[in-house]
C-alpha positions as CSV (number, residue, x, y, z in Angstrom):
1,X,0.0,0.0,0.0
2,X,1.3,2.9,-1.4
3,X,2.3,6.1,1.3
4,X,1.9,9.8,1.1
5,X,3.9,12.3,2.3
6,X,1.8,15.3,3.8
7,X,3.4,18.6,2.3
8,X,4.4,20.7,5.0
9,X,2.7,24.3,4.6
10,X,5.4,26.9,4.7
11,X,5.5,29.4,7.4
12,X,6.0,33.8,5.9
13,X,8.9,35.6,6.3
14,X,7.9,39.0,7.3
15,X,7.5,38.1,10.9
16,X,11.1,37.6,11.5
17,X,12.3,40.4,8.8
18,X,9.8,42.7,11.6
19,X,11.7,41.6,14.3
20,X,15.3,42.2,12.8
21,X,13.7,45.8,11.7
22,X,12.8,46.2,14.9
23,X,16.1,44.8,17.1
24,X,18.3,47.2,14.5
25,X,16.4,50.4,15.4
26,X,17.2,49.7,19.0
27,X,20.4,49.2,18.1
28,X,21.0,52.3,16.4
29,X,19.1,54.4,19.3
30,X,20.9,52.8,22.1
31,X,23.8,54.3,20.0
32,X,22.9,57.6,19.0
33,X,22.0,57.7,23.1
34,X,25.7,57.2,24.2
35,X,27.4,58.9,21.8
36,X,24.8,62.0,22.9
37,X,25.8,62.0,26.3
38,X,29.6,62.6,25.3
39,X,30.3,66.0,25.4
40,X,33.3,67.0,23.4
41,X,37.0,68.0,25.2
42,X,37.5,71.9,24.2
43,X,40.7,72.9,23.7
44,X,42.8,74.2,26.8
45,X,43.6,77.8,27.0
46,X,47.7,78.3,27.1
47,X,47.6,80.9,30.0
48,X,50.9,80.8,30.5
49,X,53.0,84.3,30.0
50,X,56.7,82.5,30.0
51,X,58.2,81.9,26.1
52,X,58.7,78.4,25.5
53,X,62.3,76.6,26.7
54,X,63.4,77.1,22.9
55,X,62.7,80.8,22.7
56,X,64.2,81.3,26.2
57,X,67.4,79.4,25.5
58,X,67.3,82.4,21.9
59,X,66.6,85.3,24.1
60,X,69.3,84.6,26.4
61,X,72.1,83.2,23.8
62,X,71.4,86.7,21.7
63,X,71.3,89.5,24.0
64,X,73.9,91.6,24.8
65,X,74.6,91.3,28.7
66,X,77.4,93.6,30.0
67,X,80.2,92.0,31.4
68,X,81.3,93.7,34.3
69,X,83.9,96.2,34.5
70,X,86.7,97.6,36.7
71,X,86.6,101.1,37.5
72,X,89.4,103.0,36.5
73,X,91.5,104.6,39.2
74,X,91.0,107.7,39.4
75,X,94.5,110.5,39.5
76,X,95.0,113.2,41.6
77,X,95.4,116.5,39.5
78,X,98.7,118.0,39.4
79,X,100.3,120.3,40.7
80,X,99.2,118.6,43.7
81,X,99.2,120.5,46.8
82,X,100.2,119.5,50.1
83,X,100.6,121.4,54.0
84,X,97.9,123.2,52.9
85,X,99.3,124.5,49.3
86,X,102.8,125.2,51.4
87,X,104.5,122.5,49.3
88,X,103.5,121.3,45.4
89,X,104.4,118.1,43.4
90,X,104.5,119.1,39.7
91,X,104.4,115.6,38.0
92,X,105.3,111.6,38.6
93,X,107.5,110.5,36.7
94,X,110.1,107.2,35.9
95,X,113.6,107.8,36.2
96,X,116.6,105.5,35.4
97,X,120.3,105.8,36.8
98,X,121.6,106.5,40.3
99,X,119.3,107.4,42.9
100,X,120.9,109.7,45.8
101,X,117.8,109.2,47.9
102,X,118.5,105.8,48.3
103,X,122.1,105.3,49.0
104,X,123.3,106.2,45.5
105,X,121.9,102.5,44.3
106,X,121.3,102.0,40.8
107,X,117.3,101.7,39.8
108,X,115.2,101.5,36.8
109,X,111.9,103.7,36.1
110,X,112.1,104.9,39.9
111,X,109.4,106.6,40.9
112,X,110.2,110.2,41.4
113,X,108.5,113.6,41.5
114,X,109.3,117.2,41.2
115,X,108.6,119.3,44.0
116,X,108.7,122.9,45.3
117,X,108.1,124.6,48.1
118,X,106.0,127.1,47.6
119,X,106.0,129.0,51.2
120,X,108.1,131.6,52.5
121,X,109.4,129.1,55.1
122,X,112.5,127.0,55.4
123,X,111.8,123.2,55.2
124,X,113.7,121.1,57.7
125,X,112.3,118.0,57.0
126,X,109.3,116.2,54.6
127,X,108.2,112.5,54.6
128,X,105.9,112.1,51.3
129,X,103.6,109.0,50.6
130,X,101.8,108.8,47.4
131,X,99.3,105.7,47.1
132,X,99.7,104.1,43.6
133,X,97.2,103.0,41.4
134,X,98.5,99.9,41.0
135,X,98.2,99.1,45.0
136,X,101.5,100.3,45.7
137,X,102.7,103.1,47.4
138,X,105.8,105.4,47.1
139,X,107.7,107.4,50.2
140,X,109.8,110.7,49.1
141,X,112.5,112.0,52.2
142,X,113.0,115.4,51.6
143,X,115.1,117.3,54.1
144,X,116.5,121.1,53.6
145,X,114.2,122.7,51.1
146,X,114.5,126.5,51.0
147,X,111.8,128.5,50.1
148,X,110.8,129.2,46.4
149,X,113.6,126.1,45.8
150,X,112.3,122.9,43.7
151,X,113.9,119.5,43.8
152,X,113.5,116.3,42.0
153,X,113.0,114.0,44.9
154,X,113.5,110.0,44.3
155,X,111.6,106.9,46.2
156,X,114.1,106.5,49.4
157,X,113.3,102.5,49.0
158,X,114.3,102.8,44.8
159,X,110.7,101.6,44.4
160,X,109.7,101.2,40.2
161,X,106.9,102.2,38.1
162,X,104.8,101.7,35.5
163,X,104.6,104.1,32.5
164,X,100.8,104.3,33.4
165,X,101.2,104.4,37.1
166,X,99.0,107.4,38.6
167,X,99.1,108.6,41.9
168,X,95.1,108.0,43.5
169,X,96.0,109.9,46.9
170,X,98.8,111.7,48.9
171,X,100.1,112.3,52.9
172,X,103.0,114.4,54.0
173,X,104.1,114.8,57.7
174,X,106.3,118.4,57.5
175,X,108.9,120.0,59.6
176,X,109.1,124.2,59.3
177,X,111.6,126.2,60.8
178,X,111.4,130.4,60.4
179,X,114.1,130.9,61.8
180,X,117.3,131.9,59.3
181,X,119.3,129.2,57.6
182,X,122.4,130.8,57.0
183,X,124.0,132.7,59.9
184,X,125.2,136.2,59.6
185,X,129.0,135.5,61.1
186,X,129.3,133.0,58.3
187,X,130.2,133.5,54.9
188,X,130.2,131.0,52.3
189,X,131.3,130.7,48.6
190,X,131.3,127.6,46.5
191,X,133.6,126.5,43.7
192,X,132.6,123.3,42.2
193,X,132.4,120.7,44.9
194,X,134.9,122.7,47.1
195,X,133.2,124.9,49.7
196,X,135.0,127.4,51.2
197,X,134.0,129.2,55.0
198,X,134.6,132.2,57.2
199,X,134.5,132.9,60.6
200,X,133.2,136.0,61.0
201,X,131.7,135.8,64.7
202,X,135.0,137.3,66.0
203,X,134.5,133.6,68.6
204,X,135.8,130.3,67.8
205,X,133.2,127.9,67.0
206,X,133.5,124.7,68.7
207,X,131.4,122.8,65.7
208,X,130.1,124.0,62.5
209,X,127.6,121.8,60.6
210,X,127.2,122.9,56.7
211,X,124.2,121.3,54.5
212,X,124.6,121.1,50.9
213,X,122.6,120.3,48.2
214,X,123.2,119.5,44.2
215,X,122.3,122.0,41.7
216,X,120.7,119.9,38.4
217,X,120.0,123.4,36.4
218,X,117.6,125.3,38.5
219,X,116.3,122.4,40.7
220,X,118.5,120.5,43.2
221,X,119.0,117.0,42.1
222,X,118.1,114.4,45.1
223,X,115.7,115.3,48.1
224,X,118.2,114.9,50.7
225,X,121.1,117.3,51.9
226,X,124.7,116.1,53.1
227,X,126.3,117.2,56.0
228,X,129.4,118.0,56.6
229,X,131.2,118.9,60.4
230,X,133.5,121.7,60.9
231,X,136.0,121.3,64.2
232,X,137.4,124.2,66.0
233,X,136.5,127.0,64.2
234,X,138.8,129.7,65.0
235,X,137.5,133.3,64.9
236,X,138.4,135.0,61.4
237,X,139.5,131.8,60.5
238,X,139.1,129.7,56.9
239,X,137.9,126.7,56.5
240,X,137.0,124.3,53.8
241,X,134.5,121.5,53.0
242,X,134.8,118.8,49.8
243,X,131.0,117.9,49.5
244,X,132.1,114.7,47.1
245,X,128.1,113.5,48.0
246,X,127.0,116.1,45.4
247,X,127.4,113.5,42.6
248,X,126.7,116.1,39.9
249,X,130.1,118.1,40.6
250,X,128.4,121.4,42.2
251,X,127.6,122.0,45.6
252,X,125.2,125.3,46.8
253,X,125.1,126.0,50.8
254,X,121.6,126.0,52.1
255,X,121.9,125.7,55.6
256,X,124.9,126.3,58.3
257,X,124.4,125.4,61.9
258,X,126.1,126.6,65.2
259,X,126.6,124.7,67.8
């Protein structure tokens, strides 16, 4: 006996096309509702005021930053006056050869300065300190300056300069004496080194103490005077003095002393 197969019926498709229809709208909702609730990062304000590192480093490699300086020492203006204008140093200057301030030793570019005394008083004795500019200082001995007279005076310790050594500041300690340096009862006269004396006093002189100096032109030549002792002076008697210190070969009286 023969079977039949019973033809199955079949079913639509729309129901399930619905349902995918459906399920993607959801989809794309749930979507669009996240993405809606991101809001989006604005850009950040650069509030900073300082350049960047690579324009700093360029500022500060091209500028011109002053490098720092020394100051220039400042020189005293010549002539330069001293006691009170009483005694004035023209000029410092270098000097080379024998210096008769300083035991006759031999010196280069010796520190030396021209001075005068400018008062109507005799000068027994100066001690002179100039303050270099290079941190040094310079002391001038003058002793037996006459008034009106100008000497070129030499560093007593043969101290050298500098061709562009100024003098910054200055101190003198001074000695003054009024009274008369040549005595009345006394004459003098001078030939070359050889100085010849007369008693005049009508007394013997026990000790007679004559000062001499070295004429360079019209300055002395040296700060410093050499003394020379006279014995047993008789009255109206002669006497004569070699001044061989006077290295320049003339000799000029400025000072005779009693005792």
């Amino acid at each position: 006996m023969a079977k039949y197969l019973k033809k199955e019926e079949k079913k639509p498709l729309w129901p399930k096309v619905i349902l995918l229809v459906i399920l993607a709208a959801v989809l794309i909702a749930l979507v669009v509702f996240v993405l809606s609730g991101r809001e989006e990062p604005s850009p950040e304000k650069d509030v900073s005021t300082e350049p960047a590192p690579a324009e700093t480093a360029a500022v500060t490699e091209g500028a011109d930053v002053p490098e720092p300086t020394e100051m220039a020492a400042v020189s005293v203006e010549y002539p330069l006056a001293l006691e009170g204008g009483s005694l004035q140093i023209a000029s410092l200057f270098q000097y080379d050869g024998i210096n008769p301030d300083c035991g006759n030793q031999e010196g280069e570019d010796i520190a030396s300065i021209m001075l005068t005394n400018t008062s109507g008083a005799y000068l027994s004795e100066a001690l002179i300190t100039l303050e270099l500019s290079d941190g040094t200082s310079a002391v001038f001995a003058v002793t037996d300056l006459p008034a009106g007279k100008t000497a070129m005076v030499f560093s007593r310790d043969n101290v050298s300069i500098a061709s562009d050594t100024v003098c910054v500041s200055a101190a003198c300690e001074a000695v003054w004496d009024d009274a008369s340096p040549m005595p009345d009862q006394i004459a003098v006269s001078a030939e070359g080194m050889l100085v010849t004396l007369t008693n005049n006093s009508g007394e013997d002189i026990s000790e007679l103490v004559v000062y001499c100096r070295s004429p360079f032109g019209e300055e002395y030549f040296g700060g410093i005077t050499y003394q020379y002792t006279v014995n047993d002076f008789s009255a109206n008697g002669t006497a004569t003095v070699e001044a061989w210190d006077c290295v320049m070969g003339i000799a000029e009286v400025v000072r005779i002393v009693i005792n």
